[in-house]
C-alpha positions as CSV (number, residue, x, y, z in Angstrom):
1,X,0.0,0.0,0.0
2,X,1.5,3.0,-1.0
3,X,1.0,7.0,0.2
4,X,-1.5,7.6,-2.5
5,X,-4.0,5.1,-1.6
6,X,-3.7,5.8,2.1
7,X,-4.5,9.3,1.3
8,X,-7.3,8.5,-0.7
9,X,-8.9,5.8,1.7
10,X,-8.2,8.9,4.7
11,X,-10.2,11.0,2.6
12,X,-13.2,8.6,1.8
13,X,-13.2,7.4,5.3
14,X,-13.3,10.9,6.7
15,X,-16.2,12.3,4.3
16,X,-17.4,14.9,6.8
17,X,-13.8,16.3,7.7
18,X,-12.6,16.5,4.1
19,X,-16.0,18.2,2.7
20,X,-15.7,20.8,5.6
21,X,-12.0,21.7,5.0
22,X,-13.6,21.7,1.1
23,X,-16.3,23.9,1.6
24,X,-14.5,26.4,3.4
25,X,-11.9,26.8,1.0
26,X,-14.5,26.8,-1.7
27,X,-16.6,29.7,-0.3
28,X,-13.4,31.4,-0.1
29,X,-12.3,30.7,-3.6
30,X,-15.5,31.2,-5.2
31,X,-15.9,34.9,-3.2
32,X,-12.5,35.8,-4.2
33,X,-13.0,35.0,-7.6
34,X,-16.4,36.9,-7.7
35,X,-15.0,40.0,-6.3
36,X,-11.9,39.7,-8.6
37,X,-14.1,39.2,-11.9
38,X,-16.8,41.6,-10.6
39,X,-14.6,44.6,-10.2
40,X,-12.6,43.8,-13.5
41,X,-15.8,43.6,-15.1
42,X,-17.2,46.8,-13.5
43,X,-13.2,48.6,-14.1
44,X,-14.0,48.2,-17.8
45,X,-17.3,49.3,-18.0
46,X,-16.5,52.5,-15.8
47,X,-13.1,53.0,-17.3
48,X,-15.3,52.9,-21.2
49,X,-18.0,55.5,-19.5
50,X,-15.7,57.9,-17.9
51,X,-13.2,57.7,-21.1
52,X,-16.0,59.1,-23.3
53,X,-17.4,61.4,-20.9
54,X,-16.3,64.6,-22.1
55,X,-13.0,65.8,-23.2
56,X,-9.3,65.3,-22.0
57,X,-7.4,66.8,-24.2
58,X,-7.4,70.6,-25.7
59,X,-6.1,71.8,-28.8
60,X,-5.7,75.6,-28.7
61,X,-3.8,78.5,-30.3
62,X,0.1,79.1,-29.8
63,X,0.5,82.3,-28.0
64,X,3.2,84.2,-26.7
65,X,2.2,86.3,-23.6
66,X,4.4,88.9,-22.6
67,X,4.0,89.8,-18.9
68,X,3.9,93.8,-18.1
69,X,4.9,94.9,-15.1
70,X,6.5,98.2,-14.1
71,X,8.0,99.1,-9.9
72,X,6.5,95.6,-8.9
73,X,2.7,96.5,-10.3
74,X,1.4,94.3,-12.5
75,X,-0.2,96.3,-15.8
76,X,-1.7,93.0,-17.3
77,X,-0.4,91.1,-19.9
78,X,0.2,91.3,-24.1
79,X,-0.6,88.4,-26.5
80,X,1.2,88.8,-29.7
81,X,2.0,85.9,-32.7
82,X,-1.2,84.2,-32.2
83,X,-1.4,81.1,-34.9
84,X,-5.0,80.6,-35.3
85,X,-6.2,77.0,-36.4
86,X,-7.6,75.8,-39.6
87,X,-10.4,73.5,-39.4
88,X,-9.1,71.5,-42.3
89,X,-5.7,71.1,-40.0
90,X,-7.6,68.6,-37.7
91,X,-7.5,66.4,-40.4
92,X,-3.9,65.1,-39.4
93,X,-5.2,64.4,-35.9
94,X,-6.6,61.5,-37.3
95,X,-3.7,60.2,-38.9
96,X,-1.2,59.8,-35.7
97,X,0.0,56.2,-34.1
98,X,-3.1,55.6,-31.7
99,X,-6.1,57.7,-33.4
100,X,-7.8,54.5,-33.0
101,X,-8.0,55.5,-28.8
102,X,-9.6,58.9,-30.4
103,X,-13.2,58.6,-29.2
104,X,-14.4,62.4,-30.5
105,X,-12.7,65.1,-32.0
106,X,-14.8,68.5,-31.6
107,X,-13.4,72.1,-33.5
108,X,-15.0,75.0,-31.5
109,X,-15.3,78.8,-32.4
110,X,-16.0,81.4,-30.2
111,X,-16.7,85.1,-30.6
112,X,-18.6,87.6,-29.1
113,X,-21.8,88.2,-30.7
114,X,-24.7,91.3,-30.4
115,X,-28.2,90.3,-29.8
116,X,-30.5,92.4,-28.9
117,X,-28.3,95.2,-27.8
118,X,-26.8,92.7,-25.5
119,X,-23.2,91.4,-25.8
120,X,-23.3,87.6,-25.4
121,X,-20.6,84.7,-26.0
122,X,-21.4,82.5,-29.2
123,X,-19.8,79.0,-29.8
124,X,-19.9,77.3,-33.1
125,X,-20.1,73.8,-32.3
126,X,-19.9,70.4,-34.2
127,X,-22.9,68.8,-32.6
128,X,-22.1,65.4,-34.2
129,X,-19.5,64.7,-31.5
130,X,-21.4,67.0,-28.8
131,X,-22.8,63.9,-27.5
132,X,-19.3,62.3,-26.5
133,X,-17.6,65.6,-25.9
134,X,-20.9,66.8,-23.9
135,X,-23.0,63.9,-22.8
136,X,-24.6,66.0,-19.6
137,X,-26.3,68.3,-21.7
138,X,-30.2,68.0,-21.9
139,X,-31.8,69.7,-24.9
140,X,-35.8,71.0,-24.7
141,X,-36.3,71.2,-28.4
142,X,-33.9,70.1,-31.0
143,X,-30.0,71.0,-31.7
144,X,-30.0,73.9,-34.5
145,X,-29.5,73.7,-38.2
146,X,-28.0,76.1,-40.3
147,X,-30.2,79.2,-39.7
148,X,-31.2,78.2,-35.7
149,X,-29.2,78.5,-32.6
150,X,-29.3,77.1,-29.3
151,X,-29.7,79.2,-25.8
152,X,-27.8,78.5,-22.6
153,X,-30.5,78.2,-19.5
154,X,-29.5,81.7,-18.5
155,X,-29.0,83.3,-21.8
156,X,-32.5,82.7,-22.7
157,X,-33.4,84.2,-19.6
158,X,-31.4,87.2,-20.1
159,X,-32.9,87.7,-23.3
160,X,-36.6,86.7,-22.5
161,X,-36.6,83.8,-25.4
162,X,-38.3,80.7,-26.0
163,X,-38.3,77.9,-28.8
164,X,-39.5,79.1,-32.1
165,X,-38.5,82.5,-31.0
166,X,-36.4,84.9,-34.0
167,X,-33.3,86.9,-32.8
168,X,-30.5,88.8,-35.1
169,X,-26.8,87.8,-33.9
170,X,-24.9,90.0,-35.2
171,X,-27.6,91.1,-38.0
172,X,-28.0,87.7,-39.1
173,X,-31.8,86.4,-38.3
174,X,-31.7,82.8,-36.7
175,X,-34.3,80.9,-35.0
176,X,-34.1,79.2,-31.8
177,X,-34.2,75.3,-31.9
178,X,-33.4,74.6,-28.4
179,X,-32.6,75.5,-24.8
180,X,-29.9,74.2,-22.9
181,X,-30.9,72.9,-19.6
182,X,-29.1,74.7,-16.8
183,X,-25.8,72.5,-16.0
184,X,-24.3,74.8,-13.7
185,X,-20.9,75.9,-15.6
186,X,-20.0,78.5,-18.4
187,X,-22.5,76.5,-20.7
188,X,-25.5,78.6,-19.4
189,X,-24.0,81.9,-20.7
190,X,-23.5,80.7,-24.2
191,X,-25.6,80.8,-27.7
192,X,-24.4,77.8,-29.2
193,X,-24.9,76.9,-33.1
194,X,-23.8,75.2,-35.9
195,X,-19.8,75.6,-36.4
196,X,-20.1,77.1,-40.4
197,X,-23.3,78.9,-39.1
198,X,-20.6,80.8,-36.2
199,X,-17.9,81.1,-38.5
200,X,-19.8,83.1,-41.2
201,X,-21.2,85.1,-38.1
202,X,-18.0,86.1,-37.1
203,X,-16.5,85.8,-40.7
204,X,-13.8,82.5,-39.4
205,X,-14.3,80.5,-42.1
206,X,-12.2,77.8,-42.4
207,X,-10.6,79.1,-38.9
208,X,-11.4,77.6,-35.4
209,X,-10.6,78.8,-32.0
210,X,-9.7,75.6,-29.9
211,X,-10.9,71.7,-30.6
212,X,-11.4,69.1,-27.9
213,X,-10.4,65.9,-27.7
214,X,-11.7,62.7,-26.0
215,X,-9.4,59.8,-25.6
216,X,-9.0,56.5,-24.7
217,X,-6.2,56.2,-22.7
218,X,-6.8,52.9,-20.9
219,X,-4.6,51.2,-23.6
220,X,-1.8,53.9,-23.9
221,X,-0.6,57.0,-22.0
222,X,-2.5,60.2,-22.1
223,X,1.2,62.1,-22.4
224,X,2.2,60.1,-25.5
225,X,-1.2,61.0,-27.3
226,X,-0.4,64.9,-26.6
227,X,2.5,64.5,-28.0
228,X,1.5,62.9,-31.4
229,X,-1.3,65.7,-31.4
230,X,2.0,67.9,-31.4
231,X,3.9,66.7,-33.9
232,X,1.3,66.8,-36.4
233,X,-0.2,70.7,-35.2
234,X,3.4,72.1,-34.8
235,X,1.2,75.1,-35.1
236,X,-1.2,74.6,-31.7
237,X,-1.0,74.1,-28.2
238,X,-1.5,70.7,-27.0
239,X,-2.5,70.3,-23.7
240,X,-4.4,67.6,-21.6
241,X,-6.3,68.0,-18.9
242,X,-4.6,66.2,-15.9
243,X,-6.8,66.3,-13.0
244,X,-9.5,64.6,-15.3
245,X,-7.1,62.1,-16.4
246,X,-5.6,61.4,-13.0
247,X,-8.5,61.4,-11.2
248,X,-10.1,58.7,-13.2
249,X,-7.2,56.9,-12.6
250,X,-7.1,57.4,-9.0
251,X,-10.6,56.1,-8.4
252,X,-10.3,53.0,-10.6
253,X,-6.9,52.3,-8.5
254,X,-8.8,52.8,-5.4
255,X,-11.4,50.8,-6.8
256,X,-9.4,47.7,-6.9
257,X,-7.0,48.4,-4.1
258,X,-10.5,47.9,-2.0
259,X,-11.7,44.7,-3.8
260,X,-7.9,43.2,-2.8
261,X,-7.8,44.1,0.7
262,X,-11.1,42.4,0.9
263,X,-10.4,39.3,-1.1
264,X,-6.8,39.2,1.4
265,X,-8.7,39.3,4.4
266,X,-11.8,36.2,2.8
267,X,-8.3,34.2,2.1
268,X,-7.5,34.9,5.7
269,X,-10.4,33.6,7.5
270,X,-10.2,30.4,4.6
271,X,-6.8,29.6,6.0
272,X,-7.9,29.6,9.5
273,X,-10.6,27.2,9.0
274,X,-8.4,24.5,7.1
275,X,-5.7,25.3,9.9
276,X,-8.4,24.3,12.6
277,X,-10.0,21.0,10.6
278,X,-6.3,19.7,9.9
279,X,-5.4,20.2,13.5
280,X,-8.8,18.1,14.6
281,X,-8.1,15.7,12.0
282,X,-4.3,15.3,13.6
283,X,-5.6,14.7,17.1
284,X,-8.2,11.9,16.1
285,X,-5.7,10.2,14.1
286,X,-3.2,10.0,16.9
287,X,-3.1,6.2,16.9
288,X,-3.2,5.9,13.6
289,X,0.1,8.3,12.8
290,X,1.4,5.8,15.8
291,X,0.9,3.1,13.8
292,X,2.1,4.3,10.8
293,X,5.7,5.5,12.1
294,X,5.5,1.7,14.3
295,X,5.7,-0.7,11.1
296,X,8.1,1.8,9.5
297,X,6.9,5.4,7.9
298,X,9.3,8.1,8.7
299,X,8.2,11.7,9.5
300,X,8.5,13.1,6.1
301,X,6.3,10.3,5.1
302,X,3.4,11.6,8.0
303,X,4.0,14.9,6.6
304,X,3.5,13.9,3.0
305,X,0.2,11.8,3.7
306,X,-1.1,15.4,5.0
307,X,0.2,17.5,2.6
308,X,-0.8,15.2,-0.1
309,X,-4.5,15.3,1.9
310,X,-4.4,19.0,1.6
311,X,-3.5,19.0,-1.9
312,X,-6.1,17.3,-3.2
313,X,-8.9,18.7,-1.5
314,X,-7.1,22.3,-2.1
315,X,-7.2,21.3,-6.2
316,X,-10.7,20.8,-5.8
317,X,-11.8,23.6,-4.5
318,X,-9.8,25.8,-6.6
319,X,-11.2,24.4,-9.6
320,X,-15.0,24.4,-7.7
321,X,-14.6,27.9,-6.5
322,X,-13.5,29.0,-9.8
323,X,-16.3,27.8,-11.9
324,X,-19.1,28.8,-8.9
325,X,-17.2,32.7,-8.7
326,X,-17.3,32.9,-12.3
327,X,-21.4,32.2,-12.6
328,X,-21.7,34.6,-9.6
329,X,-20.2,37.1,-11.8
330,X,-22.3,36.8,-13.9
331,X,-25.3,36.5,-12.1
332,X,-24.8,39.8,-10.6
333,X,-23.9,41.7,-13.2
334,X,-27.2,40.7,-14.9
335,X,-28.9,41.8,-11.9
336,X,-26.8,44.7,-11.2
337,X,-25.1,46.3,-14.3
338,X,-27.0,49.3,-16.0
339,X,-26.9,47.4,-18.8
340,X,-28.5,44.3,-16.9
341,X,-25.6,42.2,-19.3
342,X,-23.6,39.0,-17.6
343,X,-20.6,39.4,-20.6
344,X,-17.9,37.9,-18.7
345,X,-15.3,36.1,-20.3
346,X,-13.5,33.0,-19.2
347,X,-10.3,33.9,-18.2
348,X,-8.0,30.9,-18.2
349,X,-5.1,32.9,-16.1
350,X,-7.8,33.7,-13.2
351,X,-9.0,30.2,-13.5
352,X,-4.9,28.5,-12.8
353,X,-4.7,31.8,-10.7
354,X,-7.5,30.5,-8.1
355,X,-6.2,27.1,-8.3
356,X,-3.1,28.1,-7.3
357,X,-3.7,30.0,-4.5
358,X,-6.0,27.5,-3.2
359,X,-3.3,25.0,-3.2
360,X,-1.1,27.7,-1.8
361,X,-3.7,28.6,1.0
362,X,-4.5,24.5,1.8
363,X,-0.6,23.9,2.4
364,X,0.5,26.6,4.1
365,X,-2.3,26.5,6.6
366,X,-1.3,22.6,6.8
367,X,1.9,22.7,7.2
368,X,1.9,23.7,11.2
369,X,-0.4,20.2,11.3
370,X,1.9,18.1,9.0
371,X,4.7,18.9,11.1
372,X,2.6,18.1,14.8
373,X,1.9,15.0,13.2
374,X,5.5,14.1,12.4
375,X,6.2,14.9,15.8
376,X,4.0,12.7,17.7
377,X,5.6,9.6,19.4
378,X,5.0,6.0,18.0
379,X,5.2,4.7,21.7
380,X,2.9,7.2,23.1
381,X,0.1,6.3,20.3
382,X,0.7,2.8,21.0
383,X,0.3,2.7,24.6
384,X,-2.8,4.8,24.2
385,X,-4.1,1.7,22.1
């Protein structure tokens, strides 16, 4: 009779020990492995939403300022050499290494406008990428056409007008479309319309003021996209917007710092229970460890028959765990997830990862019994016989 068949008939013998020392390591597992693949899953999907929620990168005019100041008063500052931006220009954004991770690209022109006797801020906008550049705007009406505009919430206060309503911006007679609901920032001040509509207004044509940009920078780094943007616009000021950038980053860090801490601690508490059930399962088997070293095991044999026992039920509920986790995932992100979808792939490196450390969780929490087994004295458990 060799080790392995001892170990198995100790295992079938001692259903109720082995299935406990199972189950605990399986609920472990399996949690882990939910958390793991829930906050994976959930990391995408928020790192997709915030990457196309508005811009992160800004393309603007090269200036050179010139700082006045005269007996340590400051007298303002002089902008001089201003290199305005053709729209056509933009063009070459698209053809850098990673314009794939360029979600929208949206040319802006601004210029003050008269309406009404009032002096008001008009943007030119290309409302085909407003919804990625500007997905928290809520429109009552429609976005304008080529003779309309859109009102900020407190510009069409300011100038008493509704939808349907005619004004002259800058002589030119548009209709209003749509109003901007209120959103709190700069947005509210603005008459927004078409981009050729603003640029014949103001007489830009071809000419923008600034362009935004939103990327995708899960798959490459924010810095290496501003500078491609560069290289192609020697002409323009490239710029990101870091505190957007690194504050997404921050939070999915977090995000996942969390969901380790906690899968740490469920590992934890797993160990502890196989470290108790193995140390039970010692003491009962006291005579029979006796007997064993009596006709002629050593220790390292003892400690192999409980390593061994570990092993296998350790295997088991790595592959268990893995496969139960997995269809949790998926269960709650069909209960859970906006989209109520339970896409999950199988990953095969989570799958040997979860084996793994339930091996590696099942020995090391075995090895303090293994080596009080070893220890025990062949005499003692015979006498006690």
């Amino acid at each position: 009779m060799n080790l392995r068949i001892i170990v198995l008939r100790n295992l079938l013998r001692r259903k109720g020990k082995a299935a406990f020392v199972l189950s605990g390591l399986v609920l472990g597992v399996s949690t882990v492995v939910g958390i793991i693949s829930y906050v994976e899953a959930m990391t995408h999907d928020i790192n997709h939403k915030l990457e196309k929620y508005g811009a992160n990168i800004l393309i603007v005019p090269r200036t050179e300022n010139l700082n006045l100041t005269y007996g340590g008063i400051s007298l303002g500052g002089v902008s001089f050499e201003m290199e305005e931006i053709r729209e056509k220009d933009l063009e070459r954004v698209t053809t850098i290494k990673n314009s794939n991770n360029i979600a929208a690209l949206g040319p802006l022109v601004l210029g003050v406008a008269s309406v009404n006797s009032h002096k008001v801020l008009m943007a030119g906008v290309d409302f085909s990428s407003a919804g990625i550049l500007k997905p928290w705007w809520h429109v009552q009406g429609s976005a304008p056409g080529e003779d309309g505009v859109m009102l900020g919430a407190e510009a069409a206060r300011v100038l008493n007008m509704e939808i349907g309503n005619r004004l002259k911006v800058n002589g030119r007679g548009l209709v209003v479309t749509g109003i901007l609901e209120a959103t709190g920032s700069q947005d509210d001040q603005l008459i927004f319309a078409r981009l050729s509509t603003a640029q014949g207004v103001f007489g830009k044509n071809g000419r923008i003021s600034m362009a935004e940009v939103a990327a995708l920078c899960k798959d490459c780094p924010i810095d290496a996209m501003v500078k491609q943007i560069s290289d192609v616009l020697p002409g323009a000021k490239v710029m990101a917007i870091q505190q957007v950038v690194k504050s997404r980053m921050e939070t999915l860090a977090q995000f996942k710092k969390l969901s380790y801490g906690i899968s740490g601690i469920i590992l934890m508490i797993g160990s502890l229970v196989v470290l108790v059930t193995m140390m039970g399962s010692v003491r009962e088997r006291t005579d029979e460890i006796g007997i064993f070293r009596a006709i002629g095991f050593r220790k390292r044999h003892i400690m192999k028959i409980v390593f061994m026992e570990a092993a296998i039920v350790s295997g088991l509920a790595g592959i268990t765990g893995y496969l139960l986790g997995f269809g949790a995932t998926k269960a709650a992100l069909s209960l859970f997830s906006e989209s109520h979808s339970g896409n999950v792939p199988f990953s095969l490196e989570l799958a040997g990862s979860a084996v793994m450390i339930a091996l590696a969780v099942g020995l090391i929490s075995s090895a303090y019994p293994a080596f009080m087994a070893a220890r025990l004295d062949p005499n003692e458990a015979l006498r006690a016989l």
